[in-house]
C-alpha positions in Angstrom: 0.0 0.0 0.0 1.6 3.4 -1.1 1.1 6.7 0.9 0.7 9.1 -1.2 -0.2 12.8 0.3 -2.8 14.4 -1.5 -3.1 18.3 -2.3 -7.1 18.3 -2.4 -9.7 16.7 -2.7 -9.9 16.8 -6.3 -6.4 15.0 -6.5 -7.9 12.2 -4.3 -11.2 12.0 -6.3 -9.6 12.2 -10.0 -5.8 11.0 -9.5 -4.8 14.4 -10.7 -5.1 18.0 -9.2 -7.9 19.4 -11.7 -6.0 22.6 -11.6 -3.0 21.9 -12.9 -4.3 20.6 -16.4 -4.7 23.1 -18.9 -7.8 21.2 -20.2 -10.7 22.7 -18.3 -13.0 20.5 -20.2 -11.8 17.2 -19.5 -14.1 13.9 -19.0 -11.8 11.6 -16.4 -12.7 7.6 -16.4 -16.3 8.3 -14.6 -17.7 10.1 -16.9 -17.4 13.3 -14.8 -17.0 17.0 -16.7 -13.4 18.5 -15.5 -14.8 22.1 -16.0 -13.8 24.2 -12.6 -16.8 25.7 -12.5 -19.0 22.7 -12.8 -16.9 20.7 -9.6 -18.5 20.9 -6.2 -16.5 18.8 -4.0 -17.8 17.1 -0.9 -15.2 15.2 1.7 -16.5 13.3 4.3 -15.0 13.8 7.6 -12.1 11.1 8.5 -12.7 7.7 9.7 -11.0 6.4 12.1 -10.4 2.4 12.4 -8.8 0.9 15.5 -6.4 -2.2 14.8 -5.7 -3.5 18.4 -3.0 -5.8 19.2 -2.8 -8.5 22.4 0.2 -8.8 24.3 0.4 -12.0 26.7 3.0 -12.5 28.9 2.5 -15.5 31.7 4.0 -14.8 35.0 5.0 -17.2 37.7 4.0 -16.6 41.2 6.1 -18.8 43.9 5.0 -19.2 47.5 6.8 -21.3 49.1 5.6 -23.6 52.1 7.8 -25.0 55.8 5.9 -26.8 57.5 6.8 -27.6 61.1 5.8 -31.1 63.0 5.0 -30.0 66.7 5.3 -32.4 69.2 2.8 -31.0 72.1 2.7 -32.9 75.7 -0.9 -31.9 77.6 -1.2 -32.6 81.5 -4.0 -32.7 82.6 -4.9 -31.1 85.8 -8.9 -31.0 87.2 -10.7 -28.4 89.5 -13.7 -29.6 91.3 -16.2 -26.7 92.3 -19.2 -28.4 94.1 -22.2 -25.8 93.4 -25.9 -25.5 94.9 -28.1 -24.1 93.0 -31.8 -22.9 93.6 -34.4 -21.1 90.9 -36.7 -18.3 91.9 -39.6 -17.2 89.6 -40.2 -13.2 89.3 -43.5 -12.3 87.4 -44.0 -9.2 86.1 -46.7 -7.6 83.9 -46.4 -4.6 81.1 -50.3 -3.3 79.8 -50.3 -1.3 77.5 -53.3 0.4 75.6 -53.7 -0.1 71.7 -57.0 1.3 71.2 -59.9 0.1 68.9 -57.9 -0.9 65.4 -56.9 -4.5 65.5 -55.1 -3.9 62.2 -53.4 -0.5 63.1 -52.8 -0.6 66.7 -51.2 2.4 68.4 -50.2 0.9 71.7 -49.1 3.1 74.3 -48.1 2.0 78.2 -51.0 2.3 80.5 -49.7 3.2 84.3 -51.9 1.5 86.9 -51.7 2.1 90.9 -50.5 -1.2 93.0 -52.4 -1.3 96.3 -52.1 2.9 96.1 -48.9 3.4 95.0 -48.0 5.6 92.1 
């Protein structure tokens, strides 16, 4: 492939810069009249086209491994804790007031007296 710089557009389109040729009135291979005057050009703006290459390159990675054999000796040595134990229950009661929507409720804590004391 040969790179050739072109001085217009006409040299690209026609092989030849149109205004260099003394003939004004010159038909070129597509049937296109040379006249100056008769020559609108039109370019089209530049395309670009992307050729990408791939570059591999492997790389090796070594993690070496010691491993140590331990030798472990347990003694055993046992505590004895003698425990009691006893449960006690403590009750205690939270009411709280949720009103008359069972699908909304709006609960809030009610405060009650016990045997007169607030």
């Amino acid at each position: 492939m040969s790179r050739r710089k072109w001085n217009n557009a006409d040299e690209f389109l026609f092989g030849r810069n149109v205004a260099d040729t003394n003939d004004t009135n010159f038909v070129d291979s597509f049937g296109f009249n040379g006249n100056e005057n008769d020559v609108e050009t039109i370019v089209s703006p530049t395309e670009t086209v992307v050729n990408p290459t791939t570059n591999r390159r492997t790389i090796r990675k070594v993690h070496p491994t010691h491993v140590i054999n331990l030798n472990k000796n347990i003694t055993r040595v046992e505590n004895f804790y003698p425990v009691t134990e006893s449960t006690k229950n403590i009750n205690s009661v939270e009411e709280y007031d949720c009103g008359s929507d069972l699908r909304n409720p709006c609960c809030r804590p009610v405060n009650r007296c016990n045997k007169g004391h607030c």
